[in-house]
C-alpha positions as CSV (number, residue, x, y, z in Angstrom):
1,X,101.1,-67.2,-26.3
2,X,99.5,-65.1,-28.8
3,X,96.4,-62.6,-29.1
4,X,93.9,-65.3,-29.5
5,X,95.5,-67.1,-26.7
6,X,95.4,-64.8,-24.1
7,X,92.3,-63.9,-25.2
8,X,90.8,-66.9,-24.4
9,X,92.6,-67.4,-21.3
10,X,91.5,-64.3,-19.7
11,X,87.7,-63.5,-21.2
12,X,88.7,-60.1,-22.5
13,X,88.4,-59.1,-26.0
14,X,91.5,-59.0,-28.6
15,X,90.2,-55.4,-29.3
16,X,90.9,-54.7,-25.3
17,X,94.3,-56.5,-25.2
18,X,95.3,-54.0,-27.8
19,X,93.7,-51.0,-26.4
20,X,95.9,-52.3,-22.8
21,X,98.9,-52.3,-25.6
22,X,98.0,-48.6,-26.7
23,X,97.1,-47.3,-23.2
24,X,101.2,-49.3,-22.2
25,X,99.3,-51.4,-19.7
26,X,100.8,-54.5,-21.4
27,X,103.9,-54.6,-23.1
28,X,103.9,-58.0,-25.5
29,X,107.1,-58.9,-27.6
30,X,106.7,-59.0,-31.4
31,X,107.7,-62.1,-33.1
32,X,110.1,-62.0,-36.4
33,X,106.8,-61.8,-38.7
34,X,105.7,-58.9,-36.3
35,X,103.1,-61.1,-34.2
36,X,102.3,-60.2,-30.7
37,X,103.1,-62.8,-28.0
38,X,102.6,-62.9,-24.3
39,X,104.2,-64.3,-21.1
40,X,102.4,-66.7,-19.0
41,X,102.1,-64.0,-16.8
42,X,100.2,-61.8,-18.9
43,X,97.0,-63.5,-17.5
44,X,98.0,-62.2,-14.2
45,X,98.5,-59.2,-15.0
46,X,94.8,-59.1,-17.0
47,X,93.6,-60.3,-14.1
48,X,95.1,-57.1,-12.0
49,X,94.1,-54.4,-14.8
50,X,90.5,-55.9,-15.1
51,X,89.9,-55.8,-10.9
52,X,91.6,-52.1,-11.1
53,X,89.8,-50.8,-14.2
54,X,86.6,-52.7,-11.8
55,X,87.6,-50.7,-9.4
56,X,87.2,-47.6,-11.2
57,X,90.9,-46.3,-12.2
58,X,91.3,-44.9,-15.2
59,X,94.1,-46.4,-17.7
60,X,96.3,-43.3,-17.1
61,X,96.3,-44.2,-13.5
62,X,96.7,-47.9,-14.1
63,X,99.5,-46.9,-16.0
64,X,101.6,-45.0,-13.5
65,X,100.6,-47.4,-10.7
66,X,101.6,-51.1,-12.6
67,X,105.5,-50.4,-12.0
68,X,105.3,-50.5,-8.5
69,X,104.1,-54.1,-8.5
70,X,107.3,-55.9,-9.8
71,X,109.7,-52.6,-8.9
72,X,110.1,-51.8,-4.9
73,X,112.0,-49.2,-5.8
74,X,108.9,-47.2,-7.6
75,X,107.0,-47.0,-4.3
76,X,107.6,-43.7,-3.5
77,X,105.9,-41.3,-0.9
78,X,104.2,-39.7,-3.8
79,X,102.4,-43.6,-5.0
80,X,101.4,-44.3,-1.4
81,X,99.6,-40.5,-1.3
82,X,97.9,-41.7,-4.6
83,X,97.1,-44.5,-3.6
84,X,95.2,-43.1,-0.9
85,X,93.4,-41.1,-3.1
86,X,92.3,-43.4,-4.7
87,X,91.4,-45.2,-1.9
88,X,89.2,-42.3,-0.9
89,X,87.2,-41.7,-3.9
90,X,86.6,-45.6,-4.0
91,X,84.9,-45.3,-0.5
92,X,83.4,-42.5,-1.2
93,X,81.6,-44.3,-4.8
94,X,80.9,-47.2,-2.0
95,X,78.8,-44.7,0.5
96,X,77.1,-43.3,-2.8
97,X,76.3,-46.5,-3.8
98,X,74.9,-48.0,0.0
99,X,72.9,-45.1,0.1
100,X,71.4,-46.1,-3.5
101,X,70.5,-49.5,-2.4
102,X,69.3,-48.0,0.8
103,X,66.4,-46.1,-0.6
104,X,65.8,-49.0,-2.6
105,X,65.3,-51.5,0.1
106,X,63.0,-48.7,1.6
107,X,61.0,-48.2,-1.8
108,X,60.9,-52.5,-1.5
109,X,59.6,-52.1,1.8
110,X,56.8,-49.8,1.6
111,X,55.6,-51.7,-1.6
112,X,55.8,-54.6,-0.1
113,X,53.6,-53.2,2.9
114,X,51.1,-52.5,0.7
């Protein structure tokens, strides 16, 4: 499929697709008249970029942690420790965040109680 396409298949921009082709996040083959075309599995691996970028990774870190998906081989002791870094700082955002929405239900509250 081609830019357009996969554009439409997935809801994110062309200008994004080529920003994921900049950052290496998506590797598309080039046609003989030098147009881009994609897999059918491309809109998987949108899919995956989108809920990690979601998640709060940073492209540089999306880059270094797509191999392991399709290669066992890349999961090394060094991945699973970033990993868990990452793991961390994402539940660490999450307590930040429950403690936002916690002094909003109380701000709720007391308005309501007025």
């Amino acid at each position: 499929m081609r830019i357009g396409e996969l554009s439409a298949a997935t809801g994110v921009s062309v200008r994004s697709l080529r920003y994921y082709e900049e950052q290496r996040l998506l590797m598309p083959e080039r046609s003989s008249s030098g147009q881009r075309t994609y897999s059918p599995n491309a809109v998987q691996l949108i899919g995956l970029i989108q809920r990690l970028f979601n998640a709060g990774l940073c492209s540089k870190a999306i880059a270094e942690l797509l191999p392991c998906i399709n290669d066992p081989a890349s999961r090394t002791p060094e991945l699973r420790s970033r990993l868990l870094r990452e793991r961390e700082r994402l539940s660490h955002d999450i307590s930040k965040i429950a403690g936002n929405r916690n002094s909003l239900d109380n701000l709720i509250s007391s308005l309501e109680a007025k």
